[in-house]
N, C-alpha and C positions, 0 to 999 in steps of 0.2 A: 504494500500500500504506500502510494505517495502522499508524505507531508502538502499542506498548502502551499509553499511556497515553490514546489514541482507543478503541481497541478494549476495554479496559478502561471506560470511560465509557459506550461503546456498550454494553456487557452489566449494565452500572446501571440505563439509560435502559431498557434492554428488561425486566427483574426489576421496576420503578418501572410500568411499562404492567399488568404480568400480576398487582402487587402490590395496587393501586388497583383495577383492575375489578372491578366488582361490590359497591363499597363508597362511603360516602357523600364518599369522595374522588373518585372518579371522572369527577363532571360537569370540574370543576377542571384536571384532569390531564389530559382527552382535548381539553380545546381548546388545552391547552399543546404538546400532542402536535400538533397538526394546525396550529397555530399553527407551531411549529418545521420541519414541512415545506413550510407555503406559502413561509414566511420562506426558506427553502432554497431555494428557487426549484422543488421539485420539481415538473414536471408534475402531473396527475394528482393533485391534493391531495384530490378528490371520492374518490378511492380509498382515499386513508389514512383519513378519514372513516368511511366503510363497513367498513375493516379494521378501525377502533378498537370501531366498533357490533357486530361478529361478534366480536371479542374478548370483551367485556364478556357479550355471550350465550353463549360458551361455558363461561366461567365460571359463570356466573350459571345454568346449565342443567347443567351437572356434578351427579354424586354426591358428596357432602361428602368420602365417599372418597378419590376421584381428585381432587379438587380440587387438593392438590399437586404434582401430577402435572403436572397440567392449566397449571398456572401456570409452571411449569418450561420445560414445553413451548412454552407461548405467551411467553416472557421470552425464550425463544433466538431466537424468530420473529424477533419486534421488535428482538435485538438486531443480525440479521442485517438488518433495515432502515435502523436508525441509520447504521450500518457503511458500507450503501451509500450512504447520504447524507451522511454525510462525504467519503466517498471521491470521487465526483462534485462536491466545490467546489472553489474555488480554496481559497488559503494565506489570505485576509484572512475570506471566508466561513466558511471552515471556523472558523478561529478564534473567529466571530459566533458559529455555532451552539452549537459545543462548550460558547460558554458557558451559552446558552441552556439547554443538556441539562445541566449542571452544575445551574444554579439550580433545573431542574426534578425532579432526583435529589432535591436537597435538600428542595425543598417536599414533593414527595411521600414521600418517609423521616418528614417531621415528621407530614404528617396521615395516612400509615398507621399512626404507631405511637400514636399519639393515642389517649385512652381515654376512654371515659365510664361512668358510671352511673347509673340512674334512684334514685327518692325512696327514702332509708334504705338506699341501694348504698354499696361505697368500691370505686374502681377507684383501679388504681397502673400506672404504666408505670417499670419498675425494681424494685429491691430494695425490701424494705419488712421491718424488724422490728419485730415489737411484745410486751412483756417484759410479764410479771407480777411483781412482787419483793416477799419480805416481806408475804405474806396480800393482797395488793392483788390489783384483776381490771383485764384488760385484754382489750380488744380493737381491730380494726378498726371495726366495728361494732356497738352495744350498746346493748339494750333496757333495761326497766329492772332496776336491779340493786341488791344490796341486800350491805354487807359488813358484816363482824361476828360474833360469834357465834349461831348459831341458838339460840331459846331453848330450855330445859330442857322435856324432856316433862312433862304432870302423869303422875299417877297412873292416871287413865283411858287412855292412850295406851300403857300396862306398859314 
């Protein structure tokens, strides 16, 4: 039986699998993933393989909908995997792995939440304010701009 704080890491590592699929994190994470079960010593790693491939298709073949859903679902799968593959090592393996699935939470946490934008985009991961004060303009993004007062209409403009 795993303590909490296994089974807890186990349900990171499976949310971490379901979270990356389908995204340009993914190639990254599924060899860390199949890496951490040969390492395991697990049988059958050609399986995990396969599991991680029908994962990424599931996702990736969802309705934007259920996509939630879907990742949810497949996050418990995997963490019912992890779970088992702690469970089957010894005290010094285990310890190997756990850490392994630690650093691999962490990698995959940083480049899911990773952001980009293309030319004249602003992407932010986190807070972000941006003030106007005292007649001035601001923004995140700005074309061109012009302050000051607009000038006076003539006469032809009434």
């Amino acid at each position: 039986m795993l303590d909490q704080s296994l089974i807890a890491l186990a349900s990171a590592a499976g949310a971490a699998v379901a979270a990356a699929a389908g995204t340009d994190a993914w190639a990254a994470l599924r060899e860390r993933v199949a890496g951490v079960f040969r390492r395991g010593g697990t049988p059958g790693s050609g399986l995990v393989a396969r599991r991680l491939d029908r994962t990424a298709a599931e996702v990736e073949g969802v309705d934007p909908r259920e996509a939630e859903r879907v990742r949810i679902l497949l996050g418990a799968s995997w963490q019912t995997r992890f779970e088992d593959l702690l469970e089957n090592l010894g005290d010094a393996e285990r310890a190997e792995v756990a850490g392994q699935l630690r650093d691999m939470v962490t990698s995959a946490r940083r480049a899911t939440n990773a952001v980009s934008a293309g030319d004249g985009g602003l992407a932010v991961a986190g807070n972000m304010d941006v003030r106007a004060e005292h007649g001035s303009a601001a923004a995140g993004v700005m074309g061109d701009v012009t302050l000051g007062n607009p000038p006076q209409p003539g006469p032809e403009q009434g």
